[in-house]
Wavefront OBJ file of the C-alpha trace (Angstrom):
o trace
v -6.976 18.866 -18.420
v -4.973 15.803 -17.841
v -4.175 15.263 -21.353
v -3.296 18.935 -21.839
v -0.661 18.974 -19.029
v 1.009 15.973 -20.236
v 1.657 17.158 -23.932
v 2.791 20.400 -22.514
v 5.490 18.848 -20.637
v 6.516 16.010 -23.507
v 6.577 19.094 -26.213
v 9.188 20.480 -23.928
v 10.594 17.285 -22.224
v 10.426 14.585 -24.869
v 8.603 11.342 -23.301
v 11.236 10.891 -20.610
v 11.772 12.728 -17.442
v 8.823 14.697 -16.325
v 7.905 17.118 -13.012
v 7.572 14.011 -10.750
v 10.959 12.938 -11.661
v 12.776 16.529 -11.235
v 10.654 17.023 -7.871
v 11.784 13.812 -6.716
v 15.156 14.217 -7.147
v 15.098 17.495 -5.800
v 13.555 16.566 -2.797
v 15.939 13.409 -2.420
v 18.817 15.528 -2.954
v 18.327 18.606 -0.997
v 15.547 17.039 1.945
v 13.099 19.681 1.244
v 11.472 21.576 -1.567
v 11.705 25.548 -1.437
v 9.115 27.813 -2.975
v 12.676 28.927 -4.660
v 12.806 26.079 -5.888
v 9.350 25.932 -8.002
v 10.025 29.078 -9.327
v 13.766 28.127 -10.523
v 12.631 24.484 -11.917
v 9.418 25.749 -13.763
v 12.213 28.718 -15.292
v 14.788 25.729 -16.701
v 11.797 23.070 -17.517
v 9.834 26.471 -19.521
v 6.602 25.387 -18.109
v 4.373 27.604 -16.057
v 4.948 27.956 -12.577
v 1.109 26.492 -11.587
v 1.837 23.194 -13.379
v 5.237 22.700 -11.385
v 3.604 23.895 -8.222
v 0.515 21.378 -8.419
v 2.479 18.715 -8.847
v 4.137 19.520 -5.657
v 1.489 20.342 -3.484
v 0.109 17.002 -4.387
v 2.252 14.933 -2.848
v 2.951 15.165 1.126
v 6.824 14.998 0.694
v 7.351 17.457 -2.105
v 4.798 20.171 -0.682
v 6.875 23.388 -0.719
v 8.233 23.587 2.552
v 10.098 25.586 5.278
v 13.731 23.747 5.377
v 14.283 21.697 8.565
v 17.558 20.277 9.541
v 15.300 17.329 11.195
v 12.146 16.011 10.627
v 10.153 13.041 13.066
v 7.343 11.373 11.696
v 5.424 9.265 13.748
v 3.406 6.186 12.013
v -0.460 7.306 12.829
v -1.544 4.042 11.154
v -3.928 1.649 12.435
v -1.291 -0.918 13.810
v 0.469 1.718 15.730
v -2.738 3.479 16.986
v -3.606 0.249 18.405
v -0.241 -0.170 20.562
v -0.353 3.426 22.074
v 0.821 5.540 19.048
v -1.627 8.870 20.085
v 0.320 8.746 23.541
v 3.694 8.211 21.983
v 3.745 11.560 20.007
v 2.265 13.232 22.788
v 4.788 12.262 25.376
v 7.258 12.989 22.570
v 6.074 16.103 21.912
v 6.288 16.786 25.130
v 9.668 15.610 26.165
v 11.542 16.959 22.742
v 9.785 20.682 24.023
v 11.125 20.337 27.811
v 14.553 19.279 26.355
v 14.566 21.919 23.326
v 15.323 20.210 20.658
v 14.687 21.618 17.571
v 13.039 19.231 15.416
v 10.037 18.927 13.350
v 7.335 16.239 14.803
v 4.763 14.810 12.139
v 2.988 11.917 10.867
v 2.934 9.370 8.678
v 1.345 6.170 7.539
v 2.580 3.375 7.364
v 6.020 2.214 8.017
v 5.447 -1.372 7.610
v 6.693 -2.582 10.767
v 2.260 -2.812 12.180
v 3.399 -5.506 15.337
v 6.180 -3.356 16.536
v 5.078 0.210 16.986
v 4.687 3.150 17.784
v 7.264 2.943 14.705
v 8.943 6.213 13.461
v 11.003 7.689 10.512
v 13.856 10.309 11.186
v 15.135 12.735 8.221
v 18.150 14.283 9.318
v 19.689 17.105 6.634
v 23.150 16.003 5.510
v 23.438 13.264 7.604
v 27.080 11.799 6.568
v 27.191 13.802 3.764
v 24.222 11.693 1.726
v 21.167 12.014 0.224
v 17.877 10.100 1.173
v 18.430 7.940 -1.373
v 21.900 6.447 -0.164
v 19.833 5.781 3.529
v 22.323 7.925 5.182
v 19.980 10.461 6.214
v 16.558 8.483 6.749
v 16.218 6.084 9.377
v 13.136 3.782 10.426
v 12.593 2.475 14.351
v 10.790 1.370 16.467
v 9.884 3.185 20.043
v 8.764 0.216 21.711
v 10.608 -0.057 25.335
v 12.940 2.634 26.301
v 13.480 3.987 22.773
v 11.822 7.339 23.459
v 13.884 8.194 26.029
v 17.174 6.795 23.893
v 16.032 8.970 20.686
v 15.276 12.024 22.900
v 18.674 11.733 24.765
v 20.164 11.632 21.373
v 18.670 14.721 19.337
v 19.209 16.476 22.394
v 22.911 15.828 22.171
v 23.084 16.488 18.378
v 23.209 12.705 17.389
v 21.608 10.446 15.332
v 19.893 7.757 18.057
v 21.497 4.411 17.713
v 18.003 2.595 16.954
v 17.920 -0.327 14.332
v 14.831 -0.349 11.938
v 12.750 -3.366 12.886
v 12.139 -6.535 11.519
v 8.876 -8.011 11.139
v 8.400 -11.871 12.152
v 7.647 -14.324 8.541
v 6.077 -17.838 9.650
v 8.533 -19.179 7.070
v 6.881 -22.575 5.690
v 7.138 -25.899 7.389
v 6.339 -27.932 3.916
v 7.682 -26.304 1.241
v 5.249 -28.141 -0.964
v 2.610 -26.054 0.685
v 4.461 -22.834 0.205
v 3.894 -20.623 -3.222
v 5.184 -17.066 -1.742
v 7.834 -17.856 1.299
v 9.581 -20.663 0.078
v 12.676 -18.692 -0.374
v 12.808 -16.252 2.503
v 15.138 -18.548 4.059
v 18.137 -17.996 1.648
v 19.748 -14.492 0.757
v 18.199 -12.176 -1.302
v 21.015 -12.009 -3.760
v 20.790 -13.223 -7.642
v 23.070 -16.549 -6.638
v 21.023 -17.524 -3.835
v 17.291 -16.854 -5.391
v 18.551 -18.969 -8.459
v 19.566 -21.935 -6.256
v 16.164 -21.427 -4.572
v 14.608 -22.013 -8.653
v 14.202 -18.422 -9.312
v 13.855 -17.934 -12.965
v 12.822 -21.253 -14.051
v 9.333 -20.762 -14.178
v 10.489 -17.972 -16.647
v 12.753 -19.997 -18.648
v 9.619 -22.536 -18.506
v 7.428 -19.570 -20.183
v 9.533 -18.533 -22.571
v 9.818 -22.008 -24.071
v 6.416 -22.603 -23.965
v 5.285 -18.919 -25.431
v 3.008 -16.397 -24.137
v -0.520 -17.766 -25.160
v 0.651 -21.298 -23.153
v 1.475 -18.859 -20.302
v -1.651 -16.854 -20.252
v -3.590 -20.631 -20.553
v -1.716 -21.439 -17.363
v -2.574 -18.038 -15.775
v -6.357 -18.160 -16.402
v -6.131 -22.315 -14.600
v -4.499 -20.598 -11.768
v -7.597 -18.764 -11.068
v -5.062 -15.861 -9.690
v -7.096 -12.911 -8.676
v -5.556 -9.738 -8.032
v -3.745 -9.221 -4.397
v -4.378 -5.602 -4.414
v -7.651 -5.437 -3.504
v -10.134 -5.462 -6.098
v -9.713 -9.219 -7.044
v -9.689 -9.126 -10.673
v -8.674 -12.111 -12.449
v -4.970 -11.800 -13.255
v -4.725 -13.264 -16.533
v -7.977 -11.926 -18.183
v -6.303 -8.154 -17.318
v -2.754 -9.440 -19.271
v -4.793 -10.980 -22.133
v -6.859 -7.845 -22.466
v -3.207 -5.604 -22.508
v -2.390 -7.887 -25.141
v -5.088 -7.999 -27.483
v -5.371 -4.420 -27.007
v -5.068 -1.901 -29.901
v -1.648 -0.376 -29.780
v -0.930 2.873 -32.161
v 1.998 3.097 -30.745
v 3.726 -0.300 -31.136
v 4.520 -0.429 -26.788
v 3.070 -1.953 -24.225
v 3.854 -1.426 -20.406
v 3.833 -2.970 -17.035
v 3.214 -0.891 -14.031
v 4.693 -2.518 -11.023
v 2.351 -1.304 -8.062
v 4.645 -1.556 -5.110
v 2.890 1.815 -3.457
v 1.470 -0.343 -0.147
v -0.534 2.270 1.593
v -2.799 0.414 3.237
v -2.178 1.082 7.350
v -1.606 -2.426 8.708
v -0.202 -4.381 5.660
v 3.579 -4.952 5.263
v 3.076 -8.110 2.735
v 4.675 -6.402 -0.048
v 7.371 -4.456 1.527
v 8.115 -8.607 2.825
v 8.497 -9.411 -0.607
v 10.744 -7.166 -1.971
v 13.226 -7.327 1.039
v 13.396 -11.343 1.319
v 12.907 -12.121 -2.502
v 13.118 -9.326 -4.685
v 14.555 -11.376 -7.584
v 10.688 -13.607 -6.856
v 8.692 -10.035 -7.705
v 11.180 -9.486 -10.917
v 10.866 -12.930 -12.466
v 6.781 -12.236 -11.853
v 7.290 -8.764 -13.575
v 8.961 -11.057 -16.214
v 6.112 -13.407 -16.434
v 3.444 -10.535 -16.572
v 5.000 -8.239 -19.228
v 6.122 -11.436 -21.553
v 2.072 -12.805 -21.217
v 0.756 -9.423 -22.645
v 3.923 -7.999 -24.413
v 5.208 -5.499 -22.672
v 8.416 -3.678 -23.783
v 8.715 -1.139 -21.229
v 7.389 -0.908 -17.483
v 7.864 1.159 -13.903
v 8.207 -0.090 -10.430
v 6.268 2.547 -8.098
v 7.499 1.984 -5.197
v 6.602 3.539 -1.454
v 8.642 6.247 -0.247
v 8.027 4.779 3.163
v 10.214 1.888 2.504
v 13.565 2.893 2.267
v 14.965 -0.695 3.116
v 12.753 -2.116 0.012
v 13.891 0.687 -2.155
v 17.999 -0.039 -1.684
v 16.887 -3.927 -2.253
v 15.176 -3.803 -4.973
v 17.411 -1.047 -6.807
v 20.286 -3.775 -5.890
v 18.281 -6.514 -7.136
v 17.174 -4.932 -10.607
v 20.888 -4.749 -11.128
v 21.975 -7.447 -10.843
v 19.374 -9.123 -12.983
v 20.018 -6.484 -15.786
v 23.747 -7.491 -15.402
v 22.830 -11.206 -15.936
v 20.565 -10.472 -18.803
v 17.442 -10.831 -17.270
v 16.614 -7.418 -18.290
v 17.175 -5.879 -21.109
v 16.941 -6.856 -25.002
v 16.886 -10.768 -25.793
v 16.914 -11.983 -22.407
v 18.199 -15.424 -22.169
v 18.610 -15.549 -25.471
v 14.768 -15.381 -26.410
v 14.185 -12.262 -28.590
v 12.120 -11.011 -25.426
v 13.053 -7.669 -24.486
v 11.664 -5.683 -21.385
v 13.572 -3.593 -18.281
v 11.514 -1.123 -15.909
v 12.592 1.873 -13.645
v 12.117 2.090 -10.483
v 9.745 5.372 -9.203
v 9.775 6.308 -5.590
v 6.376 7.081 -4.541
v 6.223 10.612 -2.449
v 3.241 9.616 -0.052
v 0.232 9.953 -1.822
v -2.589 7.007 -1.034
v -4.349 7.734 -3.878
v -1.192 6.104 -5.880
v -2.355 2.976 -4.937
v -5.228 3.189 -7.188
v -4.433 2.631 -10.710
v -5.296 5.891 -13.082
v -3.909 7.961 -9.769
v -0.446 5.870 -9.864
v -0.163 6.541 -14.166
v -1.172 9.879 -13.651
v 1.963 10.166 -11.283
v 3.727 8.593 -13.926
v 2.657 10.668 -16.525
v 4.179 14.237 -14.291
v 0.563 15.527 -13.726
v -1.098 15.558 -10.289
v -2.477 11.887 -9.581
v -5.925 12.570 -9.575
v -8.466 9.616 -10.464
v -9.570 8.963 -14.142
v -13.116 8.152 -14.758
v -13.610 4.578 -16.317
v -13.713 3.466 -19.219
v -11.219 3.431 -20.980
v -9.486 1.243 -18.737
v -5.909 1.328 -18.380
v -5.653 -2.131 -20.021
v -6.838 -0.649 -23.115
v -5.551 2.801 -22.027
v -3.043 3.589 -19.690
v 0.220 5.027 -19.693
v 0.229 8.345 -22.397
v -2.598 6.171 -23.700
v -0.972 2.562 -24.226
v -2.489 -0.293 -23.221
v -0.714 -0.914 -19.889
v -1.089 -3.831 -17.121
v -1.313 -2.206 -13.625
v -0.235 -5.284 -11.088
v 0.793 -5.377 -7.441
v 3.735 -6.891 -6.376
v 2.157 -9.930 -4.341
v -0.154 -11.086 -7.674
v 3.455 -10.935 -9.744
v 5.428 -12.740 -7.415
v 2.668 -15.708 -7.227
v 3.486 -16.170 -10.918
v 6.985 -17.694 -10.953
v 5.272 -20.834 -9.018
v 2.172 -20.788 -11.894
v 5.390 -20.788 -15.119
v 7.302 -23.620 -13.109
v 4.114 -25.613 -11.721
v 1.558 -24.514 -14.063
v -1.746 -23.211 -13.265
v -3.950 -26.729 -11.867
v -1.270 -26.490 -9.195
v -1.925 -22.955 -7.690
v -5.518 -23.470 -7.977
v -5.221 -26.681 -6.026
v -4.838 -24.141 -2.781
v -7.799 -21.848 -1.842
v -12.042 -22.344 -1.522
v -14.459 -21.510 -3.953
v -13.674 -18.819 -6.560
v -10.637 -18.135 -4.433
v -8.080 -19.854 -5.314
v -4.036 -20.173 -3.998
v -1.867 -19.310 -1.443
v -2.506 -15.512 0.536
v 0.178 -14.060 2.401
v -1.672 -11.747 5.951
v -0.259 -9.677 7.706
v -1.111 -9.386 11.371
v -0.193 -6.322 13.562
v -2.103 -5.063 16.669
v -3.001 -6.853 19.914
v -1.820 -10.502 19.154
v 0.746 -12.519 21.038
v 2.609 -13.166 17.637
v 2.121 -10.776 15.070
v 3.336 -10.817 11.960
v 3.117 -12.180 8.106
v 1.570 -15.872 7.377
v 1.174 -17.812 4.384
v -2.421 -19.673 4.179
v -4.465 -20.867 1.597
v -7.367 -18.337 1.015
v -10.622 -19.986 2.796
v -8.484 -20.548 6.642
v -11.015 -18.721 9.001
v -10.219 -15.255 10.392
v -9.930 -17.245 13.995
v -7.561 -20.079 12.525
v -5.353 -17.188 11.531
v -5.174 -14.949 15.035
v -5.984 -17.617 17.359
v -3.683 -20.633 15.840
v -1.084 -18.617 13.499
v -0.872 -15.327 15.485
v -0.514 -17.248 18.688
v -4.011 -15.333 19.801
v -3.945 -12.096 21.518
v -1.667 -10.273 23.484
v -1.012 -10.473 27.415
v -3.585 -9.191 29.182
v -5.662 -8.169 26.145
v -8.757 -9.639 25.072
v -10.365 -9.449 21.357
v -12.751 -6.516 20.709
v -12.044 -6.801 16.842
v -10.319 -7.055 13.834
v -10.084 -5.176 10.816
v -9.662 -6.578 7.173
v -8.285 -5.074 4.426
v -6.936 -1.863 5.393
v -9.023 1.193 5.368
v -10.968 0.652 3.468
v -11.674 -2.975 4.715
v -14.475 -4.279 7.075
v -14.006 -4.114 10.735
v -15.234 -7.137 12.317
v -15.884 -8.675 15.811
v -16.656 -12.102 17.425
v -19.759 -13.069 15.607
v -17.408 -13.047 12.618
v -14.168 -14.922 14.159
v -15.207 -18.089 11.712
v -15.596 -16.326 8.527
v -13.822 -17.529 6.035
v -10.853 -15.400 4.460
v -11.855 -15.238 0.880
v -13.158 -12.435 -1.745
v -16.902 -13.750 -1.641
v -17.503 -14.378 2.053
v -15.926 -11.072 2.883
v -18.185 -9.409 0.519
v -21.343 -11.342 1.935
v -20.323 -10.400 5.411
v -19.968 -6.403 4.463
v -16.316 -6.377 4.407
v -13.522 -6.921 1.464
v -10.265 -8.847 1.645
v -8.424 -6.147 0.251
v -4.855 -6.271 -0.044
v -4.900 -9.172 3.201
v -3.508 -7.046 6.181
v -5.429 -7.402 9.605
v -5.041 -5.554 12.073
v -6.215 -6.714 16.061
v -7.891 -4.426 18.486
v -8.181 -5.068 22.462
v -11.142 -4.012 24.452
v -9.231 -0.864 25.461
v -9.594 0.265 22.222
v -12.823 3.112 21.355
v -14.228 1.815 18.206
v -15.783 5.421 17.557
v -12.336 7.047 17.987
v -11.048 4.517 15.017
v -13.853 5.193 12.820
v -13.261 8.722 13.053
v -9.191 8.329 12.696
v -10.310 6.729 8.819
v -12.687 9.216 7.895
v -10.127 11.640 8.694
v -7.228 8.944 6.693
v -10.326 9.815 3.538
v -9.968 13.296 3.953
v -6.417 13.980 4.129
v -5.888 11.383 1.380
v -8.558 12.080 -1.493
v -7.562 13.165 -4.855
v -9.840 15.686 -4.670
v -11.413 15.545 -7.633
v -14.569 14.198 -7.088
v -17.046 15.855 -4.384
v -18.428 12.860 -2.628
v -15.028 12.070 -1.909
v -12.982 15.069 -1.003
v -16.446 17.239 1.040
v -17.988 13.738 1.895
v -14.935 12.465 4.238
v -14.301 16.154 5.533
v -18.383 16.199 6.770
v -17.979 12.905 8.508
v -14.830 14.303 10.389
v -16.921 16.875 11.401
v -19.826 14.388 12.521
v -17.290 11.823 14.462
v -16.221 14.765 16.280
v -19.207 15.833 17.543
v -20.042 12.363 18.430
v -16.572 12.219 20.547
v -16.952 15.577 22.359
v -20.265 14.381 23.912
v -22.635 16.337 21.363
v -24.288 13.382 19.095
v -27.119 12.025 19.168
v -29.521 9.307 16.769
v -29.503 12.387 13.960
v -25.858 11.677 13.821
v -26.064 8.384 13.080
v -28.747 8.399 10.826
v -26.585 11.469 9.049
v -23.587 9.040 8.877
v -24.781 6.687 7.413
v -26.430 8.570 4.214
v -23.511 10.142 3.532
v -21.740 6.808 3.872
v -24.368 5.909 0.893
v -23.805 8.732 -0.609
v -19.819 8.291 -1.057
v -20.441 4.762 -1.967
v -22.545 5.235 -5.078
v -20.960 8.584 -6.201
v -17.087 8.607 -5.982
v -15.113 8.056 -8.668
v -12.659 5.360 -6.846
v -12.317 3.213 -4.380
v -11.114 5.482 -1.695
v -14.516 7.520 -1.634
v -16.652 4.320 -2.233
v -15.363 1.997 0.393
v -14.392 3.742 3.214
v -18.010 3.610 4.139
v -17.449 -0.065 4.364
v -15.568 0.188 7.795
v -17.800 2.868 8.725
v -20.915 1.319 8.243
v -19.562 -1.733 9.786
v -18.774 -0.124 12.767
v -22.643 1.302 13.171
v -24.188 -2.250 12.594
v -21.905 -4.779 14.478
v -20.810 -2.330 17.359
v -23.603 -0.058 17.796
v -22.637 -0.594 21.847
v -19.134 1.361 20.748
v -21.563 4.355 19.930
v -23.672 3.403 23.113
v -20.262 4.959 25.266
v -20.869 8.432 23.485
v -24.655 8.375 22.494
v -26.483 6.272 25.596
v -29.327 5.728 23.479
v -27.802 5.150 20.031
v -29.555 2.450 17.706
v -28.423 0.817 14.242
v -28.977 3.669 11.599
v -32.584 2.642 9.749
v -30.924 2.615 5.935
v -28.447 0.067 7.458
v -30.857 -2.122 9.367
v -32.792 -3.018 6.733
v -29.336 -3.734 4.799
v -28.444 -5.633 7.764
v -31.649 -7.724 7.486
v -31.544 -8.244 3.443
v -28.020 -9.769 4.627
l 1 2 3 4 5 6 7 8 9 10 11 12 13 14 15 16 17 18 19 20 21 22 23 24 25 26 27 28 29 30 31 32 33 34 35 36 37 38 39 40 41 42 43 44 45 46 47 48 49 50 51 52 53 54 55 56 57 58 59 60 61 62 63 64 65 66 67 68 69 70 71 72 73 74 75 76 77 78 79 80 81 82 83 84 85 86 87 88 89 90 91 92 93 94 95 96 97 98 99 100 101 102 103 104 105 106 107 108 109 110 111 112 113 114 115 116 117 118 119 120 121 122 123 124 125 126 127 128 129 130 131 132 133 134 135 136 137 138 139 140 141 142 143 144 145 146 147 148 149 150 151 152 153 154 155 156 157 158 159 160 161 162 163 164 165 166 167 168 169 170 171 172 173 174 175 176 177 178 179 180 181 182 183 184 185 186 187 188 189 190 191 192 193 194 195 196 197 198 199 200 201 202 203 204 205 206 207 208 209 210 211 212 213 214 215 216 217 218 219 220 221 222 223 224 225 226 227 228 229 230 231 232 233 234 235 236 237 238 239 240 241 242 243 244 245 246 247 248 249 250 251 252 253 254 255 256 257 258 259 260 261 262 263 264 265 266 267 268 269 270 271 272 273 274 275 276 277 278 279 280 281 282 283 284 285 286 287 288 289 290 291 292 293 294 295 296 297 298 299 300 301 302 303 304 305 306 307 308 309 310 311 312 313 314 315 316 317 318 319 320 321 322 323 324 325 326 327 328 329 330 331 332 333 334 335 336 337 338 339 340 341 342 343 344 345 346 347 348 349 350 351 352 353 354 355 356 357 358 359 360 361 362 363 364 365 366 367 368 369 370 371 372 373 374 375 376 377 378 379 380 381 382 383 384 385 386 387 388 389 390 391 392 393 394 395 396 397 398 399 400 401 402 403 404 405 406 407 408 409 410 411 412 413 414 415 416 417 418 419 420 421 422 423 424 425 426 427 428 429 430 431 432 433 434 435 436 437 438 439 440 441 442 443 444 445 446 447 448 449 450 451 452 453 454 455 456 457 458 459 460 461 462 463 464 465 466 467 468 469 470 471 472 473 474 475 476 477 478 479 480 481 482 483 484 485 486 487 488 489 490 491 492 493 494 495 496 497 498 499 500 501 502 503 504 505 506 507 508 509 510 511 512 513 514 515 516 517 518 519 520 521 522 523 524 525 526 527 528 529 530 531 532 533 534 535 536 537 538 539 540 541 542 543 544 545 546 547 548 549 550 551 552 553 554 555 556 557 558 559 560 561 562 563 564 565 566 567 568 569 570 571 572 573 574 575 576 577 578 579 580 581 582 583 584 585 586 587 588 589 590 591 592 593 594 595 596 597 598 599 600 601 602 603
């Protein structure tokens, strides 16, 4: 139905703007998206009012909605859950109420700033005359110390609260020579100051050299995908390349939609080096010829977005976007998409269905979107911290990066750390440094008065770990071996004062309130085990429960479509083997589920 939708709106649209974009600028423009408004866009675009509507309810910022002159959104992540973020919004709550202020309270996830929260966003309507876009009416803080009390004095006087957006620690690099990703974050983040950092001449390198020396160099580097999944970087560009192409373009999607709760590595990037992240967008799209390309980028991050948009300017300016750049014959430039908080965009065939105008549900694969992507072009789907590893591959070449790492995990990893740690923060270590080396001698080890309970890996849908697994090494494979995934490389810390059961519920209920929808393990799956946690927490589970659990985590696992429905049972199931005393506080007599024993023992 997909495929349907789409032609609809390019017989009527041409193969530019599409629902997405109109919503978005609606909703930039005006703060808020009327039923009105459905009804009057679907008239001018002459496309049914159900398309134009489904594409709104998709996404949690362009939902149809009751104007407000202020909306409050609390972060109800996992790194501001674990510094008090329940009690926060209901102290909040409770103080806007007694003060009557009219404003709407919500949630969100994530903000980016994981070591500083409770962290918040404010949308204020006409807000110095500007739109969202401009920052003038969307502002980012923190409500660590007194700032409740300042931001509720504030809206109760009418005001905007005078409360900077945070700014999250960098370990910047002692030895540059052992620095691939912060070895600029130093200098400005302006064109003059990335080029006197040697920004660009690892493109300049490539495009001397030609893209079959650069994908060589790429394959040596043994770069895997930062995203997640892992998957060699170079093999995906060589397959966009060799790909059939009917059309005669190929495309890069920039995947700069960081939803994982926790991890702030990319938003990092883009604020401290964005002209890094373009020369790797460079790289990428001149190693499997692509012409054309998007940078989808989270809504969430409205300090990345003005950077970046800056940024991208001023490298079109100095030709290093466009036709012929540098003089090459090379031609590529890329628009930049603001995401409208949907999780699901961070999986690939969600974030081109977004693209395409259409609701960004998950396509079945094959075809993947190397072959297949974007209106059916071969496209190369990358996130930002995989591109901006590239510019040190073209300058160094690939024996260099893959001089860093352990095993079949090669280079330099950028972690974020939020939670209960002293320091928290982002930190630069080869992949293969232990998960203690990293909180214990990087993060400065935990907070005052806190001791370690846990830490969860890769978002999510990463593992959730405890002491037994403090000298695990940070890499794809022993991850995997251990039951968890690096994922995208945020960790988040919990303290002993933190109920395990409580979290495992708060991601079954991040499953449900994120899925596509369209597939049933998935969307009914996550909504069941809502259902099940709750039960658990109000004092009525018992060993059924479990053993209910964790089927239905199997069940999700081998029958969703993505990886949304098939790994959050990895935290889950995690949780139920290596902290069965969590359950013990709710279930007295609760025992490791028998389906995940015996996986425990295969182990």
């Amino acid at each position: 139905m997909s495929a349907n939708l789409i032609a609809l709106q390019n017989r009527f649209l041409g193969q530019g703007e599409t629902v997405y974009d109109r919503l978005s600028r609606l909703r930039v423009d005006k703060g808020v998206i009327t039923p009105a408004d459905i009804s009057a866009l679907a008239e001018e675009m002459r496309l049914p009012k159900a398309l134009v509507r489904s594409v709104a309810e998709f996404y949690d910022e362009l939902a149809p909605d009751v104007p407000a002159e202020r909306r409050l959104s609390l972060c109800n992540g996992e790194g501001c859950a674990a510094r008090g973020g329940a009690a926060t919004q209901a102290r909040l709550e409770q103080a806007l109420a007694k003060a009557d202020v009219e404003v709407e309270v919500g949630e969100t996830t994530c903000l980016g700033y994981c070591g500083q929260g409770p962290n918040a966003v404010l949308e204020w309507g006409g807000l110095e005359g500007r739109g969202l876009e401009e920052g003038g009416a969307e502002r980012v803080f923190s409500l660590e110390g007194d700032a409740e009390q300042a931001l509720v004095s504030a809206l109760q006087k009418g005001e905007a609260p005078e409360l900077d957006e945070p700014e999250n620690y960098v370990a910047l690099p002692d030895d540059a020579s052992r620095s691939v990703l912060l070895s600029r974050f130093a200098a400005g983040n302006d064109l003059a100051s990335a080029r006197a950092g040697g920004a660009y001449a690892g493109l300049v390198r490539a495009l001397a050299e030609g893209p079959a020396w650069l994908l060589d160099e790429l394959d040596a580097s043994k770069l895997r995908g930062r995203g997640g999944a892992g998957f060699p970087a170079g093999r995906k560009l060589r397959t966009v390349s060799g790909a059939a192409c009917p059309e005669g373009v190929r495309y890069l999607v920039v995947n700069a939609d960081e939803g994982d709760a926790g991890a702030f590595i990319d938003k990092e990037l883009m604020e401290r080096d964005p002209h890094g992240v373009i020369e790797g967008m460079l790289l990428a799209a001149f190693a499997c010829g692509a012409s054309e390309g998007f940078f989808y980028l989270r809504g969430e991050y409205p300090r990345a977005r003005k950077i970046m948009r800056e940024a991208l300017d001023e490298a079109r300016e100095a030709g290093l976007l466009g036709g012929d750049i540098l003089g090459s014959g090379f031609g590529f430039d890329v628009r930049l998409v603001r995401g409208h908080g949907a999780y699901i965009c961070g999986e690939e065939t969600s974030l081109l269905r977004s693209l395409e105008g259409v609701p960004a549900q998950v396509s079945p694969k094959p075809p993947y979107p190397a072959e297949q992507g974007y209106r059916g072009a071969p496209t190369a789907v990358h996130n930002v911290e995989t591109l901006a590893c590239m510019p040190f591959i073209g300058r160094e070449g690939g024996a260099a990066f893959a001089a860093f790492g352990k095993g079949e995990s090669r280079g330099m990893k950028l972690f974020s750390v939020g939670g209960a740690v002293a320091r928290p923060g982002l930190y630069e270590l080869p992949l293969g440094v232990t998960l203690r080396e990293l909180l214990f001698d990087h993060a400065g080890g935990m907070a005052e008065g806190a001791s370690f309970r846990a830490a969860m890996v890769g978002g999510p849908l990463g593992g959730v770990h405890g002491e037994g697994d403090l000298d695990l090494p940070l890499t794809f494979e022993d991850l995997a071996a251990a039951g968890g995934m690096l994922g995208h490389g945020g960790v988040v810390v919990f303290s002993e004062q933190t109920d395990l059961v409580r979290l495992g519920r708060d991601l079954m209920r991040f499953c449900a309130v994120e899925s596509c929808g369209k597939c049933f393990p998935c969307r009914l799956g996550s909504v069941r085990g809502v259902e099940l946690f709750d039960e658990i927490l109000e004092g009525r589970g018992d060993q059924s429960h479990l053993e209910l659990l964790s089927e239905l985590s199997e069940t999700m696992r081998v029958g969703s479509l993505c990886a949304l429905g098939g790994a959050i049972p990895t935290p889950i199931d995690l949780l139920m083997t290596n902290f069965i005393h969590a359950f013990r506080e709710h279930i007295p007599d609760a025992e490791v589920p028998a389906l995940l024993a015996g996986e425990e023992a295969s182990r």
